[in-house]
DOGU-917036 format. One line per 10 residues: number of its first residue (from 1); for each residue x, y negated, z negated of C-alpha. Coordinates in nm, 4 decimals. Layout:
% DOGU-917036
NUM) X,Y,Z | ...;
This chain:
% DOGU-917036
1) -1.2327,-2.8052,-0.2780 | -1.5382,-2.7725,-0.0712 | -1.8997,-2.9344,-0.1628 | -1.9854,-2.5366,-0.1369 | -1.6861,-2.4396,-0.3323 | -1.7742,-2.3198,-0.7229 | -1.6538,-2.5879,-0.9836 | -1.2613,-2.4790,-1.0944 | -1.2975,-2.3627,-1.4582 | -1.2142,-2.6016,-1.7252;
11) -1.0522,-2.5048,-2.0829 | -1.3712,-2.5713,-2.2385 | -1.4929,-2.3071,-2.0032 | -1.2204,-2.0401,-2.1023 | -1.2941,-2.1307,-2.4794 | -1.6813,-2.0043,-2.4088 | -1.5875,-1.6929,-2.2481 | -1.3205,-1.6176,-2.5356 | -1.6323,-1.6772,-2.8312 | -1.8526,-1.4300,-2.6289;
21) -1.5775,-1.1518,-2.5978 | -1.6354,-0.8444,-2.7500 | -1.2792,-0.7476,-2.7315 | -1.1193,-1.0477,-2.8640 | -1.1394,-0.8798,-3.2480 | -0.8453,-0.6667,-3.0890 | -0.6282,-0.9748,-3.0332 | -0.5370,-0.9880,-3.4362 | -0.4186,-0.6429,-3.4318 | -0.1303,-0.6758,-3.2717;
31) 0.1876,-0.9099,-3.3857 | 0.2029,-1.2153,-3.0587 | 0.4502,-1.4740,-3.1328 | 0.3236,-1.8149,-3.2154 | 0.3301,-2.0432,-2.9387 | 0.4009,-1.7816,-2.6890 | 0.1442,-1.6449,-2.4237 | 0.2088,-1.3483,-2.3420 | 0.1615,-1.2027,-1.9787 | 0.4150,-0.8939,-1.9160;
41) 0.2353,-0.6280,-2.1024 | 0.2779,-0.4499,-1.7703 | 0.6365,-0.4501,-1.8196 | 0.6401,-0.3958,-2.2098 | 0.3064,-0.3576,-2.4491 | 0.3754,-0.6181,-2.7901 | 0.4013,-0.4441,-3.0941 | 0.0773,-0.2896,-3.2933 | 0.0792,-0.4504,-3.6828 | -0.0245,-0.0703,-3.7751;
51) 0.2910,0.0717,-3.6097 | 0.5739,-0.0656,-3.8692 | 0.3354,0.1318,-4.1840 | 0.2902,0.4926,-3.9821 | 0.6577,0.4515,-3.8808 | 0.7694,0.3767,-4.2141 | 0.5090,0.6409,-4.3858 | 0.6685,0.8958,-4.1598 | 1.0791,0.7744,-4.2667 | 1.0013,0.7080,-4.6346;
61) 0.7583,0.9889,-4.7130 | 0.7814,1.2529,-4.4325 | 1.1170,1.2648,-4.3631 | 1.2680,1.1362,-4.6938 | 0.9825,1.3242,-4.9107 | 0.9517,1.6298,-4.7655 | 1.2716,1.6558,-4.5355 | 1.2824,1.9464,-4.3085 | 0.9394,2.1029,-4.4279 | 0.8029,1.7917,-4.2317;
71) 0.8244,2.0170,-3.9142 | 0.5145,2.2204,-4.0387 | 0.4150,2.0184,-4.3468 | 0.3639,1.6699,-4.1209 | 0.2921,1.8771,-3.8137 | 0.6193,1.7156,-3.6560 | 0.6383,2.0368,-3.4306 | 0.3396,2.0337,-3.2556 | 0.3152,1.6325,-3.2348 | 0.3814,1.6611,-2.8012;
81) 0.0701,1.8460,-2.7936 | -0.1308,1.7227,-3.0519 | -0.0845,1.3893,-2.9452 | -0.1294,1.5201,-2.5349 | -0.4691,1.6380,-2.6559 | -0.5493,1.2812,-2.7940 | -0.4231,1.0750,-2.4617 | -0.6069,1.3500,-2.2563 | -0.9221,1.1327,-2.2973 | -0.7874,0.8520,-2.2251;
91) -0.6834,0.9803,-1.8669 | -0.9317,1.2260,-1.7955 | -0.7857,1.5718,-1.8302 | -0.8905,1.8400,-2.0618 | -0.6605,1.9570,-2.3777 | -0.4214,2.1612,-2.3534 | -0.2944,1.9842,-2.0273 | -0.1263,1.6868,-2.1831 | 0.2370,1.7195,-2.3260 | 0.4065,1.3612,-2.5023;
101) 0.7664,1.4527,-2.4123 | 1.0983,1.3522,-2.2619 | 1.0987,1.0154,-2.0288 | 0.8990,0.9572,-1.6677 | 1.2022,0.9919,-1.4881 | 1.2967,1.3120,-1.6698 | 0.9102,1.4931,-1.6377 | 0.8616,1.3889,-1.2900 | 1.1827,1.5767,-1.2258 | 1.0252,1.8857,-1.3708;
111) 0.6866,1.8231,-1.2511 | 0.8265,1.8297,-0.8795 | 1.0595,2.1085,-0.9425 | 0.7503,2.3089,-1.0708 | 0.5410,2.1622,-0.7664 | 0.8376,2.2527,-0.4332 | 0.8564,2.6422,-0.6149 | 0.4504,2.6781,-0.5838 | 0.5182,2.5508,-0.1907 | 0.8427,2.7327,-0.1113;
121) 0.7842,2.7631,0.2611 | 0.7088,2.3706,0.2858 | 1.0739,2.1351,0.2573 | 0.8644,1.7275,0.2921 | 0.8062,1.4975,-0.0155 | 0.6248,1.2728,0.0742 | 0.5879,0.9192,-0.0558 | 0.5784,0.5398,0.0426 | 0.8330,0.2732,0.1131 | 0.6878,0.0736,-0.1759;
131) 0.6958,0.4162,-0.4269 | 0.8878,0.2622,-0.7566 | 1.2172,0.3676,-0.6984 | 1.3603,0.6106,-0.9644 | 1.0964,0.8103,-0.8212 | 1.2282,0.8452,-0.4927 | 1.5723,0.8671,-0.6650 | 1.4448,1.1661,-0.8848 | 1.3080,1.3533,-0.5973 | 1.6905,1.2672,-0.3691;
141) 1.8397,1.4133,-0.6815 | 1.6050,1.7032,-0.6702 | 1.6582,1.7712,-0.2944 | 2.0042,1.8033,-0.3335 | 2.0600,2.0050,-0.6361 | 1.8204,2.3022,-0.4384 | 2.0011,2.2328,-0.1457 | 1.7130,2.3939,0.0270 | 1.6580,2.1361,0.3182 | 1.3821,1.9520,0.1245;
151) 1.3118,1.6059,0.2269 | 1.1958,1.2697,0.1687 | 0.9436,1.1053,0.3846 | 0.8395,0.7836,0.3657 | 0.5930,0.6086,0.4954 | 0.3931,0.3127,0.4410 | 0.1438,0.2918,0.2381 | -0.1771,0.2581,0.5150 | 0.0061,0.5918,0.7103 | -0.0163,0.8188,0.4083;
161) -0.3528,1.0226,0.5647 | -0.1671,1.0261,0.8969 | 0.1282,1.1720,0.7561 | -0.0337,1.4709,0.5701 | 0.0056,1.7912,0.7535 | 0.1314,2.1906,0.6434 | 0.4904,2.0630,0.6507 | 0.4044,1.8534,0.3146 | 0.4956,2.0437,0.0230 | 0.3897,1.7665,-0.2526;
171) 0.2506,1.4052,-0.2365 | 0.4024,1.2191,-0.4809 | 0.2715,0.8539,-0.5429 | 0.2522,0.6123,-0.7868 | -0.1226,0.4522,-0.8412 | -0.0437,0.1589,-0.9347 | 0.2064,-0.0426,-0.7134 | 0.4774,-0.2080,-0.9338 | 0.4879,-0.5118,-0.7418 | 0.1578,-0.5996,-0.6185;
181) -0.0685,-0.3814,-0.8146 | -0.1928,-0.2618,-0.5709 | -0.3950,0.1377,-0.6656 | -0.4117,0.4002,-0.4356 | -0.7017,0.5890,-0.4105 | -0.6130,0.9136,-0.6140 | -0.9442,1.1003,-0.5854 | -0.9937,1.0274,-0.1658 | -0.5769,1.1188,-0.1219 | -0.5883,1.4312,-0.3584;
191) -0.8474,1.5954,-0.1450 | -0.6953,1.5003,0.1684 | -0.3399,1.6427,0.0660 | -0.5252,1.9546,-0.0517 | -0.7429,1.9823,0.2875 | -0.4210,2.0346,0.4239 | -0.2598,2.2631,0.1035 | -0.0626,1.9901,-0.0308 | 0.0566,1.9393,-0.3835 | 0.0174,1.6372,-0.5593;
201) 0.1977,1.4453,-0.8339 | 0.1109,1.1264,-0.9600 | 0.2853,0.8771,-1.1524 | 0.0752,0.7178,-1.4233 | 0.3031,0.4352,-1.5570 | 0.0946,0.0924,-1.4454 | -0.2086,0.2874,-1.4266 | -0.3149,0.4528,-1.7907 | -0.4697,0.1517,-2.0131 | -0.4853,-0.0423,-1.7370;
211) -0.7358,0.1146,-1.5102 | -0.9779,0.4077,-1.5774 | -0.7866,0.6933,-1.5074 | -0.9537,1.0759,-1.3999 | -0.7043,1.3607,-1.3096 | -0.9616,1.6293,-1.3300 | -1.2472,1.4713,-1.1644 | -1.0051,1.3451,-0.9108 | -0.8687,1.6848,-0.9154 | -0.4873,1.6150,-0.9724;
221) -0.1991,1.9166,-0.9528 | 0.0130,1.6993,-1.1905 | 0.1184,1.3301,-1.3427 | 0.3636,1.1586,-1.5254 | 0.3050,0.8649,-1.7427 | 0.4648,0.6298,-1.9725 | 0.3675,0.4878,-2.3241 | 0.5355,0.1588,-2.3526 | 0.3674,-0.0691,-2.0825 | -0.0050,-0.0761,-2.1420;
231) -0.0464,0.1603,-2.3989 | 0.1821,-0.0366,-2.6388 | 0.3918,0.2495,-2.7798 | 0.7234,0.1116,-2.8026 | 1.0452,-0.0088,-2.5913 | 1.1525,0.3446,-2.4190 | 0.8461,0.4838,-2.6072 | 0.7946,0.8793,-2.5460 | 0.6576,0.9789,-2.1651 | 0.4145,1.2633,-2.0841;
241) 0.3144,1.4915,-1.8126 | 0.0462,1.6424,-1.7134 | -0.0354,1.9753,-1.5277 | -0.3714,2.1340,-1.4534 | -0.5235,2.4204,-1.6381 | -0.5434,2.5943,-1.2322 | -0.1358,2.5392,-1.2207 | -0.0649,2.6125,-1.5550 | 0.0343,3.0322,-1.5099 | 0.2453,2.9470,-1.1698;
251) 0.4172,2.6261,-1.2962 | 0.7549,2.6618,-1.4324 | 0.9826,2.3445,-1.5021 | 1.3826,2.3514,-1.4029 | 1.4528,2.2582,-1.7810 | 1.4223,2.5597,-1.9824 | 1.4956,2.4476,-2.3393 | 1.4263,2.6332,-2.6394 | 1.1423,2.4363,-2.7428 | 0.9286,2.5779,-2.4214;
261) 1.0552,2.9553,-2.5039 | 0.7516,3.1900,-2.5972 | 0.8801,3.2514,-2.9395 | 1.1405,2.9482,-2.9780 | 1.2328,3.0705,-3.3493 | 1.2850,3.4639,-3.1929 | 1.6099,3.3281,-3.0619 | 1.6544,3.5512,-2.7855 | 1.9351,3.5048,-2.5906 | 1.7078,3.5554,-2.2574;
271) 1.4264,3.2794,-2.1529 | 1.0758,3.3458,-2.1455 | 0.8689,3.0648,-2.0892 | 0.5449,3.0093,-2.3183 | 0.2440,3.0269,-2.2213 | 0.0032,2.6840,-2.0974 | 0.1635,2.3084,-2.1517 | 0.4387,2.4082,-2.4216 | 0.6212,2.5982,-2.1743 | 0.6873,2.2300,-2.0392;
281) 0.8361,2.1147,-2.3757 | 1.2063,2.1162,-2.3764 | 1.3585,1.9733,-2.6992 | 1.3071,1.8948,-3.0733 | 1.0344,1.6412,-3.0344 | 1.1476,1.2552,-3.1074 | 0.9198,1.1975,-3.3919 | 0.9899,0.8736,-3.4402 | 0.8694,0.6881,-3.1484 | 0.5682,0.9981,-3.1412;
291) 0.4248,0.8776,-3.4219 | 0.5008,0.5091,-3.3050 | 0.2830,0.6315,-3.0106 | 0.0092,0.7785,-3.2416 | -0.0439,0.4710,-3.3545 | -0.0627,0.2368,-3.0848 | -0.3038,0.4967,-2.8981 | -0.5854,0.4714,-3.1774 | -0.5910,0.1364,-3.0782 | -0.6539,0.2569,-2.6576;
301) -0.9099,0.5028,-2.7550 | -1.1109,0.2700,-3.0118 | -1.1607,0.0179,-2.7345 | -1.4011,0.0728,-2.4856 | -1.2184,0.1131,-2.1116 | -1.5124,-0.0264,-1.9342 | -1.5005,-0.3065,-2.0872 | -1.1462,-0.3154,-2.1079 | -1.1380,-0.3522,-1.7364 | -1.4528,-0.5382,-1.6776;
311) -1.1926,-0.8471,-1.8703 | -0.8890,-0.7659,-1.7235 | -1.0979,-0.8179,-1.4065 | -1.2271,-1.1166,-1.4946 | -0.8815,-1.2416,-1.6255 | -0.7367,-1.2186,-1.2949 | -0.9950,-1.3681,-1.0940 | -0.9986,-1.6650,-1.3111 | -0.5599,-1.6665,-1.2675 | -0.5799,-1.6626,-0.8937;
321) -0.8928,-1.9410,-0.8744 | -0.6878,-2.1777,-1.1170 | -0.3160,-2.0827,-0.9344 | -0.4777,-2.1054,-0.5708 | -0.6539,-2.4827,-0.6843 | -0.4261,-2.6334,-0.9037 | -0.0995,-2.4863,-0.7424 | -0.1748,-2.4096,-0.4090 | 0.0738,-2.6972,-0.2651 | 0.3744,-2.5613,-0.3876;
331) 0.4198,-2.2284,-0.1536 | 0.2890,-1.9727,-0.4060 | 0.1390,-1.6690,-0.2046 | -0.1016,-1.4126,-0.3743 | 0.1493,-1.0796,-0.3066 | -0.1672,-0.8524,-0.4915 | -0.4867,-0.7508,-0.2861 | -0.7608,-1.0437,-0.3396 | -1.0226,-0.8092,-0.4408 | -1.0567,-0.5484,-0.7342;
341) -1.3144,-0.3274,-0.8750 | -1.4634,-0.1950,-1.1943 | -1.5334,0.1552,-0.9486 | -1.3493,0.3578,-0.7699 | -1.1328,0.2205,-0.5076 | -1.0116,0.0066,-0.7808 | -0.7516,-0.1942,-0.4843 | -0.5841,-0.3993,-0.7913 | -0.4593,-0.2453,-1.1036 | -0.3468,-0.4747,-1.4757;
351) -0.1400,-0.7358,-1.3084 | -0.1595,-1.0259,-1.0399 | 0.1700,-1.0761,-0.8276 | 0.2630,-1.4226,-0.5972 | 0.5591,-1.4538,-0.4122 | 0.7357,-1.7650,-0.3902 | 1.1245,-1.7479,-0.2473 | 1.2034,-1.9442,-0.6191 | 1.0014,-1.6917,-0.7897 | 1.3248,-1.6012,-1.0441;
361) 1.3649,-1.9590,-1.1124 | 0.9949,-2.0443,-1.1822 | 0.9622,-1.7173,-1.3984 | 1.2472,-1.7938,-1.5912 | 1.0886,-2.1639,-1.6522 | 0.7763,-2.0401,-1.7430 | 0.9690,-1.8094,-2.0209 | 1.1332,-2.1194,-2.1672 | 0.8093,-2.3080,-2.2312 | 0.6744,-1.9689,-2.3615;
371) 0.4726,-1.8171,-2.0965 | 0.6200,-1.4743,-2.0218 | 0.5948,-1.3114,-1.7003 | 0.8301,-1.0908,-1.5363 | 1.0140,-1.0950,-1.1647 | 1.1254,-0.7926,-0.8733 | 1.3285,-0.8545,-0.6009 | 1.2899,-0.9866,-0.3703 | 1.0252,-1.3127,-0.4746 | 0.7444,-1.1188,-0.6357;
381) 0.6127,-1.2958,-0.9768 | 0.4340,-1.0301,-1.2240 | 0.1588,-1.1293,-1.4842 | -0.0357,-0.8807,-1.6239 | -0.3570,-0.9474,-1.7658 | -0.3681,-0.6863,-2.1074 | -0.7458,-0.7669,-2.2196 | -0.7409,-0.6909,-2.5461 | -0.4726,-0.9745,-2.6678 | -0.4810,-1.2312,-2.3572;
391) -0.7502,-1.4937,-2.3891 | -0.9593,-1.6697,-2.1143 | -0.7907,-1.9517,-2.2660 | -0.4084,-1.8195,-2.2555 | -0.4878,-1.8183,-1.8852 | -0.6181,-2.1737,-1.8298 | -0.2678,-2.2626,-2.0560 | -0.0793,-2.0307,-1.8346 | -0.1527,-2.1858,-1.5117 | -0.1296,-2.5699,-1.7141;
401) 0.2312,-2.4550,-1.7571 | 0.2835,-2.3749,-1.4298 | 0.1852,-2.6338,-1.2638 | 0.4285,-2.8488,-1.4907 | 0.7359,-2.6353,-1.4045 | 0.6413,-2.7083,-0.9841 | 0.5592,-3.0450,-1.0578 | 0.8806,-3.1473,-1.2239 | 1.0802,-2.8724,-1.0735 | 1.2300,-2.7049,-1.3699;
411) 1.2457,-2.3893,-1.1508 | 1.5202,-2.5262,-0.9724 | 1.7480,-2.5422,-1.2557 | 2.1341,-2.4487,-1.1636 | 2.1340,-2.1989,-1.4581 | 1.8665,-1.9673,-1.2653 | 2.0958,-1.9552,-0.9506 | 2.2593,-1.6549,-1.1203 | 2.0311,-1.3881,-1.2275 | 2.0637,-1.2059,-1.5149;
421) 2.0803,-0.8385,-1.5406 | 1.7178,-0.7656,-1.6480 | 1.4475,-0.9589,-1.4430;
């Protein structure tokens, strides 16, 4: 440390910025394991204390009161829209664009099926080397079911303007980079894919909670998102999609279930697809983990997302000052851009990424003594930095740990040489 260099924050420190928070009241609402600090909520959101009551209010007196009149009585039919409507303003889209259905994998299918039939004389998807994969598995799978020519391009992530011409049918990106967390600009790529009469479909899984989020002002075609990362709704919680009021008449989805028929109680033997976001419905709605959803997200939308980020912000900077100082000897390399922003481009999302080529080992330390992060292949360490249950002061601990598991070497324990089949 330089005589110009600011003083490295001390617990004490982290214990003033945690009395002053006006987010910390959130911390209490949601059940955290004693003893353990808790830094994957980019992976998998803890558990809300007011989930385990609606869940059980919906099995003991929806579905075991009122059995199948529940589908009108508890408005267990219309809970994918209903509940679209209420995540709409969390993201930035209007009602009526918003559907809770099905998994990311499964909408982004039908959300690029919808998007190649509105370009039919265009056969390039593009993406990025760094796109999370089952995305660029989905839209393979896709390619070859048409068996139309479609392809997959790929480029990196800096070429993306460069590659953007009338060939491109859809741009399909994820904001948030999985690894490094690092966010594309939607709003500055949208219009340059439509200068050009692109399509574009965005996937919303590190990015909703995490970072303000603005399809229409950005002016998005369509998204996909998950529930079960920052907006706490559940392992495998339900996904949802999103398409644009201006897309809504031309976009049809592949999967033509009952549930997105005009009149799905009619019964007619021929499809006709319903009008706005139901036609995108597909099947009886998992009402479960909906209302499981319903009430994680009145947490989200009770908070206030500036300040919401403003912490998370602040959370990482204070990670990489006290990992850069206090670990800095051990070969740790910040893998996430150094800056972020409150504003539009936001360059880092929710988490902070290193690379280190023990980075399984040191993770998997770090879990034993109770701090949990997560690891991707090949040496990237994930933390993400949730702010409203991680602490100034669960940082400062963090790192404290840390430094303990390079100091004494705990990462290089035999029984990480094998890795085990979730990282």
């Amino acid at each position: 440390m330089t005589a110009s260099s600011p003083p490295i924050p001390t617990r004490a420190d982290c214990l003033a910025l945690d009395a002053e928070d006006s987010l910390r009241r959130f911390r209490d609402r949601f059940a955290l394991p004693e003893g353990v600090i808790y830094l994957d909520g980019n992976s998998l959101g803890p558990l809300p204390k007011s989930v385990p009551e609606r869940v059980n209010r919906m099995l003991v007196e929806e579905w075991g009161g009122h059995l199948i009149t529940g589908w009108l009585k508890d408005g267990w039919m219309d809970l994918p829209l209903t509940l679209g409507d209420r995540l709409a303003e969390l993201v930035g889209a209007d009602p009526g664009e918003i559907a809770v259905v099905d998994t990311t994998s499964v909408n982004l299918f039908k959300m690029l099926s919808a998007a190649l039939a509105m370009r039919p004389d265009r056969k390039v998807i593009l993406s990025t080397t760094d796109n999370f994969p089952t995305d660029l598995y989905m839209a393979q799978g896709l390619g070859a079911l048409l068996d139309k020519g479609h392809e997959l391009r790929m480029v990196a992530p800096d070429d993306l303007s460069a590659a953007l011409d009338e060939t491109v049918a859809v741009l399909m990106l994820t904001e948030v980079d999985f690894k490094t967390g690092r966010v594309h600009d939607m709003a500055r790529l949208t219009a340059a894919a439509h200068e050009v009469g692109t399509l574009t479909l965005w996937d919303l899984a590190h990015s909703a909670g995490a970072i303000p989020v603005d399809l229409n002002r950005s002016s998005a075609d369509f998204a996909v998102g998950c529930s079960y990362k920052y907006l706490n709704a559940g392992p495998g919680g339900p996904a949802w999609l999103f398409v644009a009021s201006r897309h809504q008449v031309a976009a049809h989805q592949p999967l033509t279930g009952w549930l997105g028929h005009a009149e799905p109680f009619a019964f007619d033997l021929d499809y006709r697809p319903a009008d706005g976001i139901r036609r995108h419905v597909c099947s009886s709605p998992g009402v479960i983990g909906l209302v499981a959803f319903e009430a994680a997200l009145d947490i989200m939308l009770e908070a206030d997302m500036a300040a919401m980020r403003g912490k998370s912000i602040a959370l990482q900077e204070l990670f990489i000052t006290l990992v850069e100082s206090q670990c800095g000897d051990f070969g740790l390399q910040l893998a996430s851009p150094r800056k972020a922003s409150a504003t539009v481009p936001y360059l880092r999302g929710g988490q902070v990424s290193f690379a280190h080529p023990k980075g399984y080992g040191i993770v998997q330390a770090l879990i034993r003594r109770g701090v949990i992060g997560d690891f991707r292949d090949p040496n990237i360490l994930r933390f993400g930095f949730t702010p409203l249950y991680v602490d100034f002061v669960d940082v400062f601990d963090a790192v404290e740990h840390l430094k303990a598991v390079l100091n004494h070497g705990e990462h290089l324990d035999p029984r990480y040489a094998d890795r085990a089949s979730v990282t």
